[in-house]
C-alpha positions in Angstrom: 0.0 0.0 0.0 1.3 3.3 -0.4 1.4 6.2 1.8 -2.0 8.2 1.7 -0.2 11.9 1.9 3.2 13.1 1.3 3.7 15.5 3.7 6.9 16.8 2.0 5.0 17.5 -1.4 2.8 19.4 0.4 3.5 23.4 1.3 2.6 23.4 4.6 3.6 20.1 5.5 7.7 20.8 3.8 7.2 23.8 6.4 6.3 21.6 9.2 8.5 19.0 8.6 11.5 21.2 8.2 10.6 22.7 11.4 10.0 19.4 13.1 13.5 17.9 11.9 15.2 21.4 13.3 13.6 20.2 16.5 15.4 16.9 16.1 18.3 18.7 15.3 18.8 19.9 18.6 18.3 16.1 20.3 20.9 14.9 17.7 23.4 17.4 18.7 22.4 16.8 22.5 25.0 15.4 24.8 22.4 12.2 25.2 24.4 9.3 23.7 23.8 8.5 19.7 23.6 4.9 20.4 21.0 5.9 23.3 18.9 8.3 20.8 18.7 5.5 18.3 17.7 2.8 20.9 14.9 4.9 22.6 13.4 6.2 18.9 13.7 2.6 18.3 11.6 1.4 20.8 8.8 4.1 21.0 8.2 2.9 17.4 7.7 -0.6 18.3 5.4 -0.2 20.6 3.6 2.3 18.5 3.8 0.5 14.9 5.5 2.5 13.2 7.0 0.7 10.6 8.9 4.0 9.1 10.4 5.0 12.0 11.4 1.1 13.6 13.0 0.7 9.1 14.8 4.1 9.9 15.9 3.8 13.3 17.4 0.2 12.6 19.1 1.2 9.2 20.3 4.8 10.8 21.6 2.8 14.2 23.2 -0.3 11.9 24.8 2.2 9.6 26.9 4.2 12.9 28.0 0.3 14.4 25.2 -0.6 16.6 25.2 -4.1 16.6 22.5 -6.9 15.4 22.1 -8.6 18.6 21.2 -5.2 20.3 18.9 -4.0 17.5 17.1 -7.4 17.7 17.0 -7.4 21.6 15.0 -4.1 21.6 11.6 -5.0 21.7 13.0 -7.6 24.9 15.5 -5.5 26.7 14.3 -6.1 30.4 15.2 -9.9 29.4 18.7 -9.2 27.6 21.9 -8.5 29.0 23.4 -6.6 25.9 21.9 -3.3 27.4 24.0 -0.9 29.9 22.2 0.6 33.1 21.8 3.9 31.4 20.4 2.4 28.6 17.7 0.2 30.5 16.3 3.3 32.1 16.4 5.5 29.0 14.4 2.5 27.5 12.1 2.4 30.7 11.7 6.3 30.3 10.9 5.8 26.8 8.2 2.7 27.5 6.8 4.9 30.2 6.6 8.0 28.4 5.1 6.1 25.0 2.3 4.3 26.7 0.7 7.5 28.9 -2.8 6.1 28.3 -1.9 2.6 29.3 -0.2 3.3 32.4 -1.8 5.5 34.6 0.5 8.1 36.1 2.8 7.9 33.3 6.2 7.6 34.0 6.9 6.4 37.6 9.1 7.7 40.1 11.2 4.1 40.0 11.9 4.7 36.4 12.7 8.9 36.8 15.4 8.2 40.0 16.9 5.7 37.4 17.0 8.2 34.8 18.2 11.0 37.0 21.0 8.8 38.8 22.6 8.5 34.7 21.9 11.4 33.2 22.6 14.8 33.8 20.0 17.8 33.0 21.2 18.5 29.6 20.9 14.6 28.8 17.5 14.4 30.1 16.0 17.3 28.7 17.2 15.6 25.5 15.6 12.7 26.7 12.4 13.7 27.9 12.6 15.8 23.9 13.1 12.7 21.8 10.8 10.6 23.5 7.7 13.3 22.7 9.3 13.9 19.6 9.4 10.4 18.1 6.1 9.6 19.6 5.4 12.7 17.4 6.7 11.5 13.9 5.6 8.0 14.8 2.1 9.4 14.8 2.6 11.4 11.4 3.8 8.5 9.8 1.1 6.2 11.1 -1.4 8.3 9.9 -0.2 8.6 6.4 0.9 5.2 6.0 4.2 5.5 5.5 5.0 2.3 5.1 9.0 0.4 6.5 11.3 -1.4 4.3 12.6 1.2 1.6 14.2 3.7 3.8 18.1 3.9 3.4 20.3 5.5 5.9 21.0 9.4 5.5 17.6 9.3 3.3 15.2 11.9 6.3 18.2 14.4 6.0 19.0 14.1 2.7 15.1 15.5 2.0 15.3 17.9 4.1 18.4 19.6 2.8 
């Protein structure tokens, strides 16, 4: 199936989505980890099915070194062992802050002291960023169907250049 609207072919939506990508900009160039970025994009778009974003993510995190085994392990990382502290709560921030409606208060207190005792408040404000902002693009791209599988990496800044 193709994608029901190209927002890039549109005015208004080129204007938004350079804007949007300016805002990812700023995470990109963040002091949060790449690796970390990638992972936590990553898993937002599973659990939102995106399959866009999860193509994207994967090639974009493959392409700077990330390995296989930890791409794959994703979707299970409270049962793998591939994944650094930092990591696991950046994931459990990301979980957390992804499934508002299904979990009550949102993200707990457990999950914030883990994030806190990693990161510092550049990091997290970073964090706390990426994780509304891929819930964000995961949401546009749902909508539209933009389909996964043809994405290769350097394609989202390439269009927007």
């Amino acid at each position: 199936m193709d994608a029901r609207f190209n927002l890039f072919e549109n005015e208004l939506g080129a204007k938004f989505a350079k804007r949007f990508a300016n805002a990812g900009l700023v995470i990109h160039q963040s002091a949060l980890p790449p690796a970390t970025q990638e992972l936590v994009s990553l898993r937002a778009s599973q659990i939102n099915g995106c399959g866009w974003c999860i193509d994207m993510h994967t090639k974009e995190a493959a392409a700077a070194g990330e390995s296989a085994v930890r791409l794959n392990l994703v979707a299970a990382w409270r049962e793998s062992t591939v994944f650094t502290e930092a990591e696991q709560a950046a994931l459990a921030l990301a979980e957390e802050g992804t499934r508002l409606a299904d979990a009550g208060p949102g993200v707990s207190d457990e999950t914030w002291d883990r994030v806190r005792k990693h990161y510092d408040d550049d990091q997290i404000a970073a964090l706390v960023a990426l994780v509304a902002l891929i819930n964000a693009a995961n949401r546009l791209a749902v909508i539209v169907h933009q389909r996964g599988g043809s994405y290769e990496p350097g394609m989202f800044a390439a269009a927007l250049s």
